[in-house]
N, C-alpha and C positions, 0 to 999 in steps of 0.2 A: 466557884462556889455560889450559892445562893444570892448569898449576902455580899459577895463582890459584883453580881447581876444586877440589885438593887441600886450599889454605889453607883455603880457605871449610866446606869437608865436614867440617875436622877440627875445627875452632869447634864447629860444626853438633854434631858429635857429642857433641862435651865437656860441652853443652848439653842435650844429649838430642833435637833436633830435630831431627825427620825432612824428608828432602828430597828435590825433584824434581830431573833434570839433564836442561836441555831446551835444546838448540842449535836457534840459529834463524838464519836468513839474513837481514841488514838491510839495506836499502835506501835508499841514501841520498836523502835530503830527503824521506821519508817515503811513499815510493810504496810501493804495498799490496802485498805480496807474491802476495797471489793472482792478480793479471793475469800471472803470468810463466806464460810458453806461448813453447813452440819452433817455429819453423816448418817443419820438417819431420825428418824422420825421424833423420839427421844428427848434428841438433843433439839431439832429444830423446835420442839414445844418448850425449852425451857431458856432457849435463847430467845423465843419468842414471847415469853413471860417478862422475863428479864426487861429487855426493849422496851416495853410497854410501859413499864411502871416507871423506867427509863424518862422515856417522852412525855409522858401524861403527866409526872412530876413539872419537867420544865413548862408545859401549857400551862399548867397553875400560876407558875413564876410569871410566863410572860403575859397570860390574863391580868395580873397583877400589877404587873411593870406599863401595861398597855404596851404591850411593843405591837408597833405595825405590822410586821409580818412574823411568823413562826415557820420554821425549819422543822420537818419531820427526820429528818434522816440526812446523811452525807456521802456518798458514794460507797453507797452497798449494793454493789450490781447483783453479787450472787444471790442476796437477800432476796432484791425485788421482783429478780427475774423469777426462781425456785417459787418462792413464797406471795404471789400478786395478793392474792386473797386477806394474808394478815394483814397489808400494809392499806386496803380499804377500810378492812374494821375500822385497823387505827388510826385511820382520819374523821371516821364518823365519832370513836370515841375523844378523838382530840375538842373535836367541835361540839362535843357537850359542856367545856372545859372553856377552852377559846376561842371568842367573839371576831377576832382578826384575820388576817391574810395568812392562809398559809401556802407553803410551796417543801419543794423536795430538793435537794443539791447531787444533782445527777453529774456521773462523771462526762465528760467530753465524748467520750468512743460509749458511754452506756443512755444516753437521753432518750437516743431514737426506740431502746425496748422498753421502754415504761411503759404498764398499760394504766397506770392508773390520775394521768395527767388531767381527765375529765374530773377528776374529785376535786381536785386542788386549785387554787387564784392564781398560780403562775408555774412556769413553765420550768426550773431551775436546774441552769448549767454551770458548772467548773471549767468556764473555759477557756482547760489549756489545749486548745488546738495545735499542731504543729501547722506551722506555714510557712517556713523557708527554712533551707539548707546552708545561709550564706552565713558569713560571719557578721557581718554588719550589715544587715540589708536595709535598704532604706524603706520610705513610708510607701511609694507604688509597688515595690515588690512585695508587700508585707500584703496590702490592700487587694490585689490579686490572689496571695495567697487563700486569703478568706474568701472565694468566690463560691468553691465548693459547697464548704463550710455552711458560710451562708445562705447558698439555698439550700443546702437540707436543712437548716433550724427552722427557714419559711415553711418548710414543707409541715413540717410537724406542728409549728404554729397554727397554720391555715388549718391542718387536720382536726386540732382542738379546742378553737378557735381561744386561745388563752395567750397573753403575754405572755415574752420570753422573759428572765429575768437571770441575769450573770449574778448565780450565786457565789462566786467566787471570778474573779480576772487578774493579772498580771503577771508579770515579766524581774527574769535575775535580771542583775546589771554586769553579764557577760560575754563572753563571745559566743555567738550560737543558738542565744534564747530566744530565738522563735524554732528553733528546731524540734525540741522535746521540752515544750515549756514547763511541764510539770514537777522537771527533774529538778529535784533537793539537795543531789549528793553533793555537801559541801567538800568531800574529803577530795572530790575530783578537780584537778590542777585548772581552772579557769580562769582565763585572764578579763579583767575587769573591762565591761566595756558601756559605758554612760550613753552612751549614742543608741546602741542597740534597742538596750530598754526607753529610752526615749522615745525613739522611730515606732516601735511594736505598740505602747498606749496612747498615740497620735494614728497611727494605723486604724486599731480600732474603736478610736473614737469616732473617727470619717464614718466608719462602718456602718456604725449601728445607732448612734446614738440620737440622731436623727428620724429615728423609724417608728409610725407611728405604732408597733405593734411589740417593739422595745420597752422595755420598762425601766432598766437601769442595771447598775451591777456594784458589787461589791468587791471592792480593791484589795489584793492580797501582799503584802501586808502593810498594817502600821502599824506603829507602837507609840506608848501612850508617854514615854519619855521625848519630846519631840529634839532637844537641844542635842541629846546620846543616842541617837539613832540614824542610821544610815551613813551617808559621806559618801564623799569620792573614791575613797579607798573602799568599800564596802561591795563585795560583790554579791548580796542577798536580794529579794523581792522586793523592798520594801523601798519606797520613791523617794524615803525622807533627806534631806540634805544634799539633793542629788537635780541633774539637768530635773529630772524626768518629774520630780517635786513641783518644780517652776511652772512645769506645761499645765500638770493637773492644776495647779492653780490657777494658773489661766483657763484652761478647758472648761473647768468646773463654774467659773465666774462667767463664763460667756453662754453655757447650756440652759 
């Protein structure tokens, strides 16, 4: 809600932490948002109405809030790809709106077809790349895995000459999560694994974070109850109460 944007910003600020405000459209039981595709012309204008007043609403908010940077969109390939044209207006209309940074949260497998990365202050990826098949691989395996990776997001950096920025990064604490990082499905039998997710946000923090054409990235997940979240026993994303908790804090004090 609005008014829980407001709370959250003004913490945020008290704090001195800077912030991103990025509305995203969820989908329920977890279906990918980037399959959404209109079937004809119709619908694309009224889902494209919709979005607008969508976004343009939260630019207000986070003109307001002053947040740093602003989020146009969250992994709507079909969107962006189909429709390139609307998603320029609605940058130009944002920035009548908000004075800030904005960027886009492009999925992993959809960055390289954006065409509209020249409009935008940063480059934004969700990225769950896969990069190993092992069940526990350590940090050089993980570090090679991103080689590919890694230069194509150079590639499209150089190309548009913009910061990359990890609109979203991390890892379950399972066996196999570097495999198909992405993957949500709690209901799938996983066996808990602290090491894993460890090794994979030590991996890419070697990576990238060092680079000066890097901007930073955003940690998926945390939650705002710190004392009831996560644990050892815990096989979800989020680093709280867990090895991987320890690194980031270390990481994060030494960056």
């Amino acid at each position: 809600t609005t008014k829980g944007i407001k709370q959250y910003a003004a913490e945020f600020k008290k704090k001195g932490i800077k912030l991103m405000l990025k509305p995203q459209i969820w989908v329920m039981h977890g279906s990918y948002t980037g399959h959404i595709k209109m079937k004809n012309e119709r619908d694309w204008k009224a889902f494209e109405t919709s979005y607008k007043t969508f976004i343009l609403n939260f630019a207000e908010v986070a003109n307001e809030i002053d947040a740093d940077i602003f989020c146009i969109g969250v992994e709507l390939e079909q969107f962006t790809i189909v429709r390139p044209s609307f998603w320029k207006e609605l940058i130009f209309e944002v920035r009548k709106i908000y004075k800030g940074k904005l960027t886009y949260a492009a999925n992993w497998d959809e960055y390289k077809r954006v065409t509209f990365w020249n409009k935008l202050d940063y480059i934004g990826i969700d990225a769950y790349f896969p990069l190993s098949d092992s069940k526990t691989p350590t940090v050089a395996e993980l570090e090679k895995g991103w080689v590919k990776h890694k230069t194509d997001i150079r590639k499209v950096q150089y190309y548009y000459k913009k910061p990359i920025l990890f609109t979203e990064f991390g890892y379950r604490s399972v066996d196999y999560s570097a495999k198909e990082p992405w993957d949500s499905n709690y209901d799938k039998i996983n066996k808990t694994n602290l090491e894993a997710q460890k090794n994979a946000l030590q991996a890419i923090n070697n990576q990238f974070w060092s680079e000066e054409w890097f901007a930073g990235g955003f940690l998926w997940k945390w939650f705002a109850d710190n004392s009831n979240s996560g644990g050892v026993k815990d096989d979800r994303f989020t680093p709280q109460n867990k090895p991987a908790g320890q690194l980031l804090k270390k990481l994060y004090s030494t960056n």
